[in-house]
TIVO-2410 file (N, C-alpha, C; in nm, 3 decimals):
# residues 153
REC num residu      c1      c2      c3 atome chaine
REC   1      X  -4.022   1.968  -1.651     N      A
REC   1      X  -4.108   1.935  -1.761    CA      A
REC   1      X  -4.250   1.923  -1.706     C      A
REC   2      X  -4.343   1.990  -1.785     N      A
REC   2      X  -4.468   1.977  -1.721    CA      A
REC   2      X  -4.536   1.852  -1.706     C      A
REC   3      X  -4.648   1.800  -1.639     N      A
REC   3      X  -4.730   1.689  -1.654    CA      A
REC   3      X  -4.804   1.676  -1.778     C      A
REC   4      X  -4.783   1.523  -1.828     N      A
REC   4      X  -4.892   1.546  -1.938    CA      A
REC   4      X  -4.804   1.567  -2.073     C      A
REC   5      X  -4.676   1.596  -2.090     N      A
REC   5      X  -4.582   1.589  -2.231    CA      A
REC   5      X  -4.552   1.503  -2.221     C      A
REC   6      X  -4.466   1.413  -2.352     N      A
REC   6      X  -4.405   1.317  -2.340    CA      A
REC   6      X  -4.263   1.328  -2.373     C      A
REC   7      X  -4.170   1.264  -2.345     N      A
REC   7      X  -4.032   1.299  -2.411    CA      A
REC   7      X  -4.019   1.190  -2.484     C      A
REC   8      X  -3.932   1.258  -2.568     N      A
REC   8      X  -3.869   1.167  -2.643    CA      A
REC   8      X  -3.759   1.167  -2.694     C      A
REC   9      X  -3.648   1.019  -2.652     N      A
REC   9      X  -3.496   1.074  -2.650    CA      A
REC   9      X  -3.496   0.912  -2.589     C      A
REC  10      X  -3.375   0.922  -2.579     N      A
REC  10      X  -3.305   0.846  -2.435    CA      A
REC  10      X  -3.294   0.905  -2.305     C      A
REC  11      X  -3.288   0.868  -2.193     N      A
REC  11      X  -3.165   0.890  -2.077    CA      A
REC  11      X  -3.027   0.839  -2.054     C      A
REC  12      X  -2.972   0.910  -1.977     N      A
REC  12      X  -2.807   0.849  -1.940    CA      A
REC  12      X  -2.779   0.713  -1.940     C      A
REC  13      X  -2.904   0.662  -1.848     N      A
REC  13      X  -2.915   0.517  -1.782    CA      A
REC  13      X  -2.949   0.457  -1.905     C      A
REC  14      X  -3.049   0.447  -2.002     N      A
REC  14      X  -3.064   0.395  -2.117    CA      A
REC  14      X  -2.995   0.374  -2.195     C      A
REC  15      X  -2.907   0.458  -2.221     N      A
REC  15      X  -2.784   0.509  -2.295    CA      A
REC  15      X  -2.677   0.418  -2.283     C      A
REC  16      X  -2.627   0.367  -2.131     N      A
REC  16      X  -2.527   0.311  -2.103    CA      A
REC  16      X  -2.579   0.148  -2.058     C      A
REC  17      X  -2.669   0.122  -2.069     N      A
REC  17      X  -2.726  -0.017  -2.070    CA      A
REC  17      X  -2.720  -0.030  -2.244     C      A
REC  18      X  -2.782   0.029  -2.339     N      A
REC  18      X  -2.768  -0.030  -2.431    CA      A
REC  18      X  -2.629  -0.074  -2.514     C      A
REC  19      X  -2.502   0.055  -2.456     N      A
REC  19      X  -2.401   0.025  -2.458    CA      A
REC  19      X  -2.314  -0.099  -2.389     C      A
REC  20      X  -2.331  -0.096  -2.286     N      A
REC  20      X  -2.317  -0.252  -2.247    CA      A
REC  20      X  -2.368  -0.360  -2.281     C      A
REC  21      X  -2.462  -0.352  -2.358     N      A
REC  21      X  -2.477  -0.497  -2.398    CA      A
REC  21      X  -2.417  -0.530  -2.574     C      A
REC  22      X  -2.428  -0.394  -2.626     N      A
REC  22      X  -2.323  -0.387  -2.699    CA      A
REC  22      X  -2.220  -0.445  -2.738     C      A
REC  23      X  -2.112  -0.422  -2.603     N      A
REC  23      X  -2.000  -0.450  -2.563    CA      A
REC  23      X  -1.993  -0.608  -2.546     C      A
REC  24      X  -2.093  -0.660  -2.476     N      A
REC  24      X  -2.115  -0.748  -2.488    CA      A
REC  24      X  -2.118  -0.863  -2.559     C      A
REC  25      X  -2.228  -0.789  -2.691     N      A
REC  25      X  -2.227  -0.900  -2.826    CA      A
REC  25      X  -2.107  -0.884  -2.904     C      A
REC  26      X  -2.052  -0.781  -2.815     N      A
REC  26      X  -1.862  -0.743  -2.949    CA      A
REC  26      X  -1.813  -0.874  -2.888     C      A
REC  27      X  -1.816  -0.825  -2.735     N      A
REC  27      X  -1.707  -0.989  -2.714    CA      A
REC  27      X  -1.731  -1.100  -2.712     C      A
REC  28      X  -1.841  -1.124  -2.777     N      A
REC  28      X  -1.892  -1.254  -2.817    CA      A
REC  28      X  -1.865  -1.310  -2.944     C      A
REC  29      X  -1.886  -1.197  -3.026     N      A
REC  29      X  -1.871  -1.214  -3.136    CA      A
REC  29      X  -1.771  -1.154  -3.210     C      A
REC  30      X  -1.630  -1.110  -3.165     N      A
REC  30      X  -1.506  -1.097  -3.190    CA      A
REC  30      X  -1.399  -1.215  -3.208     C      A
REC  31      X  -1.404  -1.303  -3.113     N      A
REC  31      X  -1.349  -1.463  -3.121    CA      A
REC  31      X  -1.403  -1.510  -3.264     C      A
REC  32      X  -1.503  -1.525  -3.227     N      A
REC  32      X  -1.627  -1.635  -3.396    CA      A
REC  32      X  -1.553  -1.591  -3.522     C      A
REC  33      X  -1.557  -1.474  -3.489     N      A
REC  33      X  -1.541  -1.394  -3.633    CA      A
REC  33      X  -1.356  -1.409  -3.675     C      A
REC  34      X  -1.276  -1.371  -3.543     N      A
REC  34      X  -1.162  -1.466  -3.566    CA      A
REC  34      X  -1.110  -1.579  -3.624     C      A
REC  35      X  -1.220  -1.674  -3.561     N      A
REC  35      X  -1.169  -1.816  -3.571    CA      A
REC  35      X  -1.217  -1.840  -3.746     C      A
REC  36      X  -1.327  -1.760  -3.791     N      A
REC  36      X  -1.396  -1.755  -3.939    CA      A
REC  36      X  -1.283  -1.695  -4.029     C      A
REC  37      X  -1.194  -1.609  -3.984     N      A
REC  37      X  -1.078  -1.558  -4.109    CA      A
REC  37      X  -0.968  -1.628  -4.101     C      A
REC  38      X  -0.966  -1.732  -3.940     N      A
REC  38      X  -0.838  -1.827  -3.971    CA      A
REC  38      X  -0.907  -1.917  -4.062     C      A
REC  39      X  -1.012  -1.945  -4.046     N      A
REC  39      X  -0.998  -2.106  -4.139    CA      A
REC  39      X  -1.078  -2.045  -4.283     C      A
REC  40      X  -1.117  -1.950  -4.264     N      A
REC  40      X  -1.143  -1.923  -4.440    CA      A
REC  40      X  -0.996  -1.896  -4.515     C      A
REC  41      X  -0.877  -1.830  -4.440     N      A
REC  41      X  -0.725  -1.808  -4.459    CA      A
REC  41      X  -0.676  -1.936  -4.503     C      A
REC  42      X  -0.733  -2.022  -4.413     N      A
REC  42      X  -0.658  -2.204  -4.435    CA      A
REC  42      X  -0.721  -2.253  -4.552     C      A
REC  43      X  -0.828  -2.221  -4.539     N      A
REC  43      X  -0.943  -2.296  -4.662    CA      A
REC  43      X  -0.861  -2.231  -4.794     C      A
REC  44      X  -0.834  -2.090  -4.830     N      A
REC  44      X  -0.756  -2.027  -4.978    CA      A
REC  44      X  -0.681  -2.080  -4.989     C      A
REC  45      X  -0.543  -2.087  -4.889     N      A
REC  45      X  -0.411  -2.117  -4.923    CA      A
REC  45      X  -0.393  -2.270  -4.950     C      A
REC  46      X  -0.483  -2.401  -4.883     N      A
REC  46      X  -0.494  -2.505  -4.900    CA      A
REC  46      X  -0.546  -2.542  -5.070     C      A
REC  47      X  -0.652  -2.425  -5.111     N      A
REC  47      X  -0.670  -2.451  -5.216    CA      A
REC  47      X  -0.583  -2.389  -5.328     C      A
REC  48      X  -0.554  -2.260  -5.315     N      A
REC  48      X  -0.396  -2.267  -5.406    CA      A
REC  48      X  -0.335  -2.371  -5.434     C      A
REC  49      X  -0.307  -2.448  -5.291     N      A
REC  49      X  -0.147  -2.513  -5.319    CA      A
REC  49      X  -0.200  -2.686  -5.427     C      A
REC  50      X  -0.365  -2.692  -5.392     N      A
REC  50      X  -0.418  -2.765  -5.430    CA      A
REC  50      X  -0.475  -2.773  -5.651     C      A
REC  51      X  -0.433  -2.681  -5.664     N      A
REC  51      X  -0.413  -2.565  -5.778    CA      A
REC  51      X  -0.298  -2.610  -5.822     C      A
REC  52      X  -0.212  -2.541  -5.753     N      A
REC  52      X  -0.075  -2.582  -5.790    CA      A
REC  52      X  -0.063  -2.741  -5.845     C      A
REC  53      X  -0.071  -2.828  -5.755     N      A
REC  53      X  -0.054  -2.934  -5.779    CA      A
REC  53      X  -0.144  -3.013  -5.921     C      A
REC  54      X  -0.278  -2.986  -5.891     N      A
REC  54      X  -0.340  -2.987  -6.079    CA      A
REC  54      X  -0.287  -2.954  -6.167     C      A
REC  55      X  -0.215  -2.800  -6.151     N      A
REC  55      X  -0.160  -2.733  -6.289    CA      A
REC  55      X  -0.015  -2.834  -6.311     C      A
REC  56      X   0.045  -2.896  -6.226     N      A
REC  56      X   0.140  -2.936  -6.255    CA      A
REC  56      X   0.160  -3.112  -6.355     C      A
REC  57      X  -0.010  -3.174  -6.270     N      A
REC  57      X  -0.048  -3.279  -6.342    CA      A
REC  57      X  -0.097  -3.242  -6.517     C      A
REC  58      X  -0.184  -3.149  -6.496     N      A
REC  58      X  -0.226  -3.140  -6.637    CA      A
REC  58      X  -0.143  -3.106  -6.744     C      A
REC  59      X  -0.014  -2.999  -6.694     N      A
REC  59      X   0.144  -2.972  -6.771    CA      A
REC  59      X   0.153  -3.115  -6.795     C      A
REC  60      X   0.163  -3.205  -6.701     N      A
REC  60      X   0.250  -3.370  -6.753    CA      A
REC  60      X   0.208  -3.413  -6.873     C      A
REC  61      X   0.109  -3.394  -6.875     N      A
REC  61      X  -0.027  -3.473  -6.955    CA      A
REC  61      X  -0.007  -3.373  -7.093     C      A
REC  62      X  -0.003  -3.248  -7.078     N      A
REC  62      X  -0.053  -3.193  -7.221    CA      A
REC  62      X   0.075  -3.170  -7.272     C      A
REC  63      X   0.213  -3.164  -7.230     N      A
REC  63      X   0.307  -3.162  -7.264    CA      A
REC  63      X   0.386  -3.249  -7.306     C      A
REC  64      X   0.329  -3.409  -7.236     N      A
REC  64      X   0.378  -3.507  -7.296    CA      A
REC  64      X   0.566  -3.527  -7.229     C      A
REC  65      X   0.559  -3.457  -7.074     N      A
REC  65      X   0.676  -3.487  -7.021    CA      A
REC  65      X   0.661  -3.472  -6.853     C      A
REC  66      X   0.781  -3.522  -6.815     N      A
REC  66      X   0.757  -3.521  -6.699    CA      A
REC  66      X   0.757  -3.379  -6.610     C      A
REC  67      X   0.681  -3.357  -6.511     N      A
REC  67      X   0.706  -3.211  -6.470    CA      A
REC  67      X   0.728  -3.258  -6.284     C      A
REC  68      X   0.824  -3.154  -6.220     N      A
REC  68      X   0.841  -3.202  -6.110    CA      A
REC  68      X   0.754  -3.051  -6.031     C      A
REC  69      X   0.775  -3.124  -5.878     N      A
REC  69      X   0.709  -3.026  -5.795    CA      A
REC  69      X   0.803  -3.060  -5.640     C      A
REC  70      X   0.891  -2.908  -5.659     N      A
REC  70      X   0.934  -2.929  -5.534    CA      A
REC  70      X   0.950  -2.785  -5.498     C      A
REC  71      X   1.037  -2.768  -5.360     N      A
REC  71      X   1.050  -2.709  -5.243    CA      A
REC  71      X   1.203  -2.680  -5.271     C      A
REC  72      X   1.252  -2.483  -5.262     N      A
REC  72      X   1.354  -2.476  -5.273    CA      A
REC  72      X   1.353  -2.359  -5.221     C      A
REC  73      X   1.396  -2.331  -5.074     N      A
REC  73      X   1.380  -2.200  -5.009    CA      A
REC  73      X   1.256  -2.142  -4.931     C      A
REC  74      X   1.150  -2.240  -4.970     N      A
REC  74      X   1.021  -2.199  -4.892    CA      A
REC  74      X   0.923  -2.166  -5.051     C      A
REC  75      X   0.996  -2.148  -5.119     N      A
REC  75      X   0.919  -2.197  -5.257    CA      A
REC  75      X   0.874  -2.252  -5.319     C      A
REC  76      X   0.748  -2.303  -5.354     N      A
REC  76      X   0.705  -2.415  -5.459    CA      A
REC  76      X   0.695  -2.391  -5.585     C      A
REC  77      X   0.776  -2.471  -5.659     N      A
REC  77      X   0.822  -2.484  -5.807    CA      A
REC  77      X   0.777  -2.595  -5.884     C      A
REC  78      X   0.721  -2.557  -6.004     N      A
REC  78      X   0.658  -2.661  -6.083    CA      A
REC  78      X   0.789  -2.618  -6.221     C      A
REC  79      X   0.817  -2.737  -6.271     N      A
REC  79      X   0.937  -2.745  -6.355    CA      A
REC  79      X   0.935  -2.860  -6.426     C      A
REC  80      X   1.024  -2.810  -6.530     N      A
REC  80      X   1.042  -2.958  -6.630    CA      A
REC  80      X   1.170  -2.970  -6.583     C      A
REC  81      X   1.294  -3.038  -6.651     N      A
REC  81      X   1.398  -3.091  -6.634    CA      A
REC  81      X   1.454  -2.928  -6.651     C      A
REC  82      X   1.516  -2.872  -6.735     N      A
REC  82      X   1.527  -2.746  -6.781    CA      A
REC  82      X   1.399  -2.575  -6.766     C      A
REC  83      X   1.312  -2.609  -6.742     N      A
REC  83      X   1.254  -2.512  -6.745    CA      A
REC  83      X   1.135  -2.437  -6.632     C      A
REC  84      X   1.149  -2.373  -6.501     N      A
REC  84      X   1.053  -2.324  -6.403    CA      A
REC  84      X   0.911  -2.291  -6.488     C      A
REC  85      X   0.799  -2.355  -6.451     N      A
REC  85      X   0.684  -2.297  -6.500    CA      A
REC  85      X   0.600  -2.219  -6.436     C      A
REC  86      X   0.623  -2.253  -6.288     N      A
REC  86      X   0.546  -2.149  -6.192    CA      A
REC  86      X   0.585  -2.184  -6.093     C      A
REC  87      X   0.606  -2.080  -6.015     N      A
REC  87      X   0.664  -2.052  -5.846    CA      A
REC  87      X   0.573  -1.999  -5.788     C      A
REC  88      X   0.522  -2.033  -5.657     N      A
REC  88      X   0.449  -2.005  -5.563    CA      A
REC  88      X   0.515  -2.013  -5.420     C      A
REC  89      X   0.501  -1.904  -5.349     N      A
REC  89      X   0.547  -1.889  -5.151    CA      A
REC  89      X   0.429  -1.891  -5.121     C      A
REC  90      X   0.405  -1.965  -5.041     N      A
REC  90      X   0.285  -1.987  -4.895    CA      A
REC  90      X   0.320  -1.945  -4.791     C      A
REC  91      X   0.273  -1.806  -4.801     N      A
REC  91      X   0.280  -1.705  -4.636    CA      A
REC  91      X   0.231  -1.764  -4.488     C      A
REC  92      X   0.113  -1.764  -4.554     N      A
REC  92      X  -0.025  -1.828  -4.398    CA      A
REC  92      X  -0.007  -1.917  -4.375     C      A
REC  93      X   0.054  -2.078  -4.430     N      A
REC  93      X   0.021  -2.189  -4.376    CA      A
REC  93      X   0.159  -2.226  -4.357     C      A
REC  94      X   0.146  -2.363  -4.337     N      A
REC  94      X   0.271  -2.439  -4.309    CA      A
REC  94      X   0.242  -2.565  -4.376     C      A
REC  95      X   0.313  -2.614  -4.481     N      A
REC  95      X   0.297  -2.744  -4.533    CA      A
REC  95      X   0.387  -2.835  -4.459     C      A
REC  96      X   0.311  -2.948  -4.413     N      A
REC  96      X   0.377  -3.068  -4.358    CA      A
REC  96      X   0.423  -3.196  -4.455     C      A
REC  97      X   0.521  -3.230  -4.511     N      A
REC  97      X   0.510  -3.280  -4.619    CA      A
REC  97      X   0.650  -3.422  -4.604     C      A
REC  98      X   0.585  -3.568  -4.665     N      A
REC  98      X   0.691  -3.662  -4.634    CA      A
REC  98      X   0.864  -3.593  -4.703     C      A
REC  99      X   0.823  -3.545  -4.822     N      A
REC  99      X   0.950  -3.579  -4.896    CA      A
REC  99      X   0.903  -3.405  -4.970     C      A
REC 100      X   1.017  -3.326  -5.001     N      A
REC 100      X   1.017  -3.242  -5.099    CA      A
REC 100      X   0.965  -3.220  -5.254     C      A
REC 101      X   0.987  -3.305  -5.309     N      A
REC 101      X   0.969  -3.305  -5.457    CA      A
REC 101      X   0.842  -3.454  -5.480     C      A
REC 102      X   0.780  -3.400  -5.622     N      A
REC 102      X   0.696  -3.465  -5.629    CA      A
REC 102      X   0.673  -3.477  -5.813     C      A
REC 103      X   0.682  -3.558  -5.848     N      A
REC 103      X   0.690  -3.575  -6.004    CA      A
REC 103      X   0.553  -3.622  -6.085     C      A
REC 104      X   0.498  -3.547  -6.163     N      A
REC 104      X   0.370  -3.658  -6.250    CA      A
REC 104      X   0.431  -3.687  -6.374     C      A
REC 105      X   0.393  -3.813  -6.384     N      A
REC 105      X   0.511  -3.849  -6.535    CA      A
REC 105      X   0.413  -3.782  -6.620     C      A
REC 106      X   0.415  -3.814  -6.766     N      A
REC 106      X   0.333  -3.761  -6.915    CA      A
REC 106      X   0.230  -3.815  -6.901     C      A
REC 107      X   0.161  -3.946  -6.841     N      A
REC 107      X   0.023  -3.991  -6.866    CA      A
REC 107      X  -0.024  -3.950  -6.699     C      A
REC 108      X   0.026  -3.864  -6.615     N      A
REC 108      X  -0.078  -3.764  -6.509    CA      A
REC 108      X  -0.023  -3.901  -6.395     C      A
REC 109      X   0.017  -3.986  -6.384     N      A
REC 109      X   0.057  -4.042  -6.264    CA      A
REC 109      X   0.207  -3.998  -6.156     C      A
REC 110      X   0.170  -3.986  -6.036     N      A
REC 110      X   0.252  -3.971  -5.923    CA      A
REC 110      X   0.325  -4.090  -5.957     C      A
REC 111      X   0.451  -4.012  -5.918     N      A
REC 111      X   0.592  -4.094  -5.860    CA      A
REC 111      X   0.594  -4.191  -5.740     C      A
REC 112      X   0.463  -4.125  -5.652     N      A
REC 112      X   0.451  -4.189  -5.530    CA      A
REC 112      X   0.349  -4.118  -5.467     C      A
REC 113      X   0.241  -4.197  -5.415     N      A
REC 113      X   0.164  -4.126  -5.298    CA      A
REC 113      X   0.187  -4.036  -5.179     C      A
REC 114      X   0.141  -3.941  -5.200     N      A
REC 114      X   0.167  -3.831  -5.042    CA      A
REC 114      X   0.074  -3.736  -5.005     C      A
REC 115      X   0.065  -3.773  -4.889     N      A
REC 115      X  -0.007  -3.688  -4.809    CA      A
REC 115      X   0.039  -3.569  -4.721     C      A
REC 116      X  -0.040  -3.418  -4.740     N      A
REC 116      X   0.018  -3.308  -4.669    CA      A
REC 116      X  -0.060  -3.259  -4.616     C      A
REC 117      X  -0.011  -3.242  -4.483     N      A
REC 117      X  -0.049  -3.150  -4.436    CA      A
REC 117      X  -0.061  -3.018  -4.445     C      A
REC 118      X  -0.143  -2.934  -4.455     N      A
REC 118      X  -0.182  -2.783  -4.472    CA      A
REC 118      X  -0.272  -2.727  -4.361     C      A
REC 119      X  -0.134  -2.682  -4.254     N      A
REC 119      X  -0.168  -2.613  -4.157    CA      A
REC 119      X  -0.139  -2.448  -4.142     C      A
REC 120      X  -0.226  -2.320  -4.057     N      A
REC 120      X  -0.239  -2.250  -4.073    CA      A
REC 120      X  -0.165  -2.175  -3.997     C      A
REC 121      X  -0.024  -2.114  -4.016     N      A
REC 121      X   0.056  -2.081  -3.908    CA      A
REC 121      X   0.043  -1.995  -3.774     C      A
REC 122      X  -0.062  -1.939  -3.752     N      A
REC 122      X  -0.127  -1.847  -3.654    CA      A
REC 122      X  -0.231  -1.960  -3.563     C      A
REC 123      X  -0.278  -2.078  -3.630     N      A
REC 123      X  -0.350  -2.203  -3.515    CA      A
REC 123      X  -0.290  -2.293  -3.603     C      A
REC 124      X  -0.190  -2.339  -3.593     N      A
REC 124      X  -0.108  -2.491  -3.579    CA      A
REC 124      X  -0.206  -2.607  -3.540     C      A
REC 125      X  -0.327  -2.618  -3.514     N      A
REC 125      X  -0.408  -2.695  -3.500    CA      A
REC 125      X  -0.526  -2.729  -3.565     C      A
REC 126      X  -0.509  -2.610  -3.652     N      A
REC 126      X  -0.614  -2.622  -3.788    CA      A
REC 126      X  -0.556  -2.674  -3.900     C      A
REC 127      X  -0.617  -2.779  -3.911     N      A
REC 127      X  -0.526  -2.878  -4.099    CA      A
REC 127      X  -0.639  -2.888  -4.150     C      A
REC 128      X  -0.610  -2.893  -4.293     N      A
REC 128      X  -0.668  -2.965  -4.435    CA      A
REC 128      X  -0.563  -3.017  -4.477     C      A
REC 129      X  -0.658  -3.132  -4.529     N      A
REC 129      X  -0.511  -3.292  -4.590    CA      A
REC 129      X  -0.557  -3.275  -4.741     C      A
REC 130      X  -0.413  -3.257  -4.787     N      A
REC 130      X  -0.368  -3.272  -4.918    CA      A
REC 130      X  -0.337  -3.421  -4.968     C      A
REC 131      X  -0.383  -3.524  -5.029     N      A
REC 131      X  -0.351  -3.623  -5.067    CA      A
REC 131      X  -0.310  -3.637  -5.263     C      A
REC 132      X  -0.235  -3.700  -5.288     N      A
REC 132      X  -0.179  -3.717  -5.447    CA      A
REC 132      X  -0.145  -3.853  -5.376     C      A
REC 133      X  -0.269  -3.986  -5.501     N      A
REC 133      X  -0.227  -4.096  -5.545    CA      A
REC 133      X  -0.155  -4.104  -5.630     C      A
REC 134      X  -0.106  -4.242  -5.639     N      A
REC 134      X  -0.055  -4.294  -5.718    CA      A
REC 134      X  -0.071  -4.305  -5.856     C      A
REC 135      X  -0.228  -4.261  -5.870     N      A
REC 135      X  -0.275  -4.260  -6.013    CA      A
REC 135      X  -0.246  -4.112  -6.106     C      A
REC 136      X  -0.205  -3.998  -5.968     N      A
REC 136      X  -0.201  -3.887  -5.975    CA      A
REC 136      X  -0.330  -3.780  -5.948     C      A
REC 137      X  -0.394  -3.878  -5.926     N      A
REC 137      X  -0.512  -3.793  -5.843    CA      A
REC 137      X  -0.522  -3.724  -5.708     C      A
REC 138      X  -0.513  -3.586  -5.747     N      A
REC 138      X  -0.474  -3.478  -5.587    CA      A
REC 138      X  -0.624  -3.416  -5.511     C      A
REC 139      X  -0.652  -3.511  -5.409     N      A
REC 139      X  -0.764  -3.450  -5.353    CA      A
REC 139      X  -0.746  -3.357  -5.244     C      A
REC 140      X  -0.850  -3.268  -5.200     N      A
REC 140      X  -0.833  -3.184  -5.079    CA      A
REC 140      X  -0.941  -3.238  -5.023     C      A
REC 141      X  -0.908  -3.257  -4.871     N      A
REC 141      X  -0.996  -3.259  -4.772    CA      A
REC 141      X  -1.134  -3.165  -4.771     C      A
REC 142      X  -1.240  -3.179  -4.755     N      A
REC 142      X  -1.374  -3.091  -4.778    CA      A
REC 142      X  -1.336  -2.973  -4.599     C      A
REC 143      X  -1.317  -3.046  -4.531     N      A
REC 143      X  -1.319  -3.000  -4.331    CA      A
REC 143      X  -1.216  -2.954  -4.315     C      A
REC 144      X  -1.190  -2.848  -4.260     N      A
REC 144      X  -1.054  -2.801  -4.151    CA      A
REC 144      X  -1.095  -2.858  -4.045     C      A
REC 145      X  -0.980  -2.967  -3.964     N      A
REC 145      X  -1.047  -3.037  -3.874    CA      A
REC 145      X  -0.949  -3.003  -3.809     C      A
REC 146      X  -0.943  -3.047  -3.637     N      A
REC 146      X  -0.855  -2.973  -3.565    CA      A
REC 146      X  -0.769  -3.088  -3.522     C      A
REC 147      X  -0.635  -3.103  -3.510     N      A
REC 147      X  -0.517  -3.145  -3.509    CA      A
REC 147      X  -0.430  -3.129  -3.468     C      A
REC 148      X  -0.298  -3.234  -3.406     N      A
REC 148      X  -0.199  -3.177  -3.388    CA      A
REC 148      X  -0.053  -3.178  -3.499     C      A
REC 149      X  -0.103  -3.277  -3.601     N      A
REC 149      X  -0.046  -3.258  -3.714    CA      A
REC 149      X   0.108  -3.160  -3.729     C      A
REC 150      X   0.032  -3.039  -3.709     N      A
REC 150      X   0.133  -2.916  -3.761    CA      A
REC 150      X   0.194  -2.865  -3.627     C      A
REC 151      X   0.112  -2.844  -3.525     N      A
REC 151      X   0.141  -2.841  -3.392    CA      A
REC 151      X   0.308  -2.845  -3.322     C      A
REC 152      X   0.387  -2.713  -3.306     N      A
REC 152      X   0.525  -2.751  -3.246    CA      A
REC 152      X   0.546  -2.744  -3.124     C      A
REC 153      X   0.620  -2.827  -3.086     N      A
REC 153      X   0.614  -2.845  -2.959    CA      A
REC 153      X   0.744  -2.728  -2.851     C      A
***
């Protein structure tokens, strides 16, 4: 090339430095982005099941009977005495839970207070807490906080 042109392009060496650093910000930012679809994964399914459990209070209430909520096969079932109203399977997580079944009488109150765990089966150490008072009020935790909760040993 004569004196006095300029090129314009890359070289080899340019070429493979910018590729390496590349590579670089991938493996930096391949984990992050991981750990962002486990707990946005935990964050949906926590709020489904958190869903679930409203739809089953507000049935009590507008129906004027009792509706139960339990566990039969890995299934969650919202039901009257006689009749399934909605079934839901939870793939991604793992519910940690005292007791199976869970009842709101006709005026929206729990049978009994409980707290669940809603852990994410791929990090067993990521929970959101499911709580239902006594009054029948079902809150979700705002944080996926890290835990051994769900954790098997």
């Amino acid at each position: 090339m004569p004196w006095g042109k300029t090129s314009s392009g890359f070289t080899l060496v340019e070429l493979m430095v910018i590729v390496a650093i590349l590579g670089i910000f991938a493996s930096i930012a391949v984990p992050s982005f991981t750990d962002l679809v486990r707990r946005n994964r935990l964050q949906s399914a926590s709020e489904e099941f958190y869903g679930l459990l409203q739809y089953a209070r507000t049935e009590a209430v507008s129906r004027g009977r009792s509706i139960t909520v339990t566990q039969k096969d890995g299934t969650w079932l919202v039901k009257t005495k006689d009749k399934v109203l909605r079934q839901q399977r939870f793939t991604a997580i793992d519910l940690q839970v005292s007791r199976d079944t869970l009842t709101f009488r006709q005026n929206g109150t729990a049978d009994a207070a409980l707290t669940i765990a809603v852990c994410a089966q791929s990090t067993p150490a990521l929970v959101r807490t499911l709580s239902v008072e006594n009054s029948g009020r079902v809150s979700l935790s705002s944080k996926t906080q890290e835990k051994k909760a769900c954790a098997t040993s």
